[in-house]
C-alpha positions, 0 to 999 in steps of 0.5 A, spaced: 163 481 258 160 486 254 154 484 249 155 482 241 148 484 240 146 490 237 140 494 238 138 499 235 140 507 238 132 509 236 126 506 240 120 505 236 116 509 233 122 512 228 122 512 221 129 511 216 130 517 212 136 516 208 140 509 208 147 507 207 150 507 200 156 509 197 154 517 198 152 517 204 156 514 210 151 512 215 144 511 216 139 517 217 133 516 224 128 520 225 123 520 231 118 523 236 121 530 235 126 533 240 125 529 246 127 523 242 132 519 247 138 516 243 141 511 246 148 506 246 148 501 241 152 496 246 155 497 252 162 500 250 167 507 252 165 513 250 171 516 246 169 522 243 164 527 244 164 534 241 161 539 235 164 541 229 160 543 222 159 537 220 156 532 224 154 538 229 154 535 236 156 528 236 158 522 241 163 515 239 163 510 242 168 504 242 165 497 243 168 490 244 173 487 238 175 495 235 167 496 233 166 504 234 159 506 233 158 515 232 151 519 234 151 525 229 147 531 230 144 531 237 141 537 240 144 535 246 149 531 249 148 527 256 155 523 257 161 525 259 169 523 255 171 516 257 164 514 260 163 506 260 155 506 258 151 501 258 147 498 252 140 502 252 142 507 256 141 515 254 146 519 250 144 525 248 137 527 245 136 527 238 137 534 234 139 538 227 146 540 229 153 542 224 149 540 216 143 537 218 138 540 214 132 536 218 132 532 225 134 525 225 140 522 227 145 519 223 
């Protein structure tokens, strides 16, 4: 049975740039810098992983009762499409990719 808790995809130290509001879909991370692990909220399927000019490289993962979580503007991206991931395993690495204008994660 999967877990219903969710950790946050950033260890600590990060700092929230940019929080959720009615202009911006998602919440903006910053970490360590370019080696900053980013890691699966929970356990769940990843159903998306690719590039475009907007979120740049990203990963979806679907979770238990339809709740999807999305990874945008990795640098790198560790996880294959239809991988089962584990809460707290790495994903990808933390980047500047599509229309970011710094380094973080949203």
């Amino acid at each position: 049975m999967e877990n219903q808790s969710f950790s946050f995809p950033v260890k600590m130290p990060y700092e929230i740039i940019k929080s959720y509001n009615d202009s911006h879909d998602g919440i903006d991370v910053t970490g360590e810098g370019y080696n900053t692990s980013i890691l699966a909220s929970n356990d769940g399927v990843v159903v998306d992983t690719s590039y475009n000019v907007v979120r740049g490289n990203y990963v979806v993962i679907k979770h238990i009762n339809n709740i999807y979580t999305l990874y945008s503007h990795l640098s790198k991206i560790d996880i294959k499409l239809q991988a089962n991931v584990s809460k707290g395993s790495k994903i990808g690495t933390m980047g500047s990719t599509g229309n970011a204008t710094s380094l973080k994660l949203h």
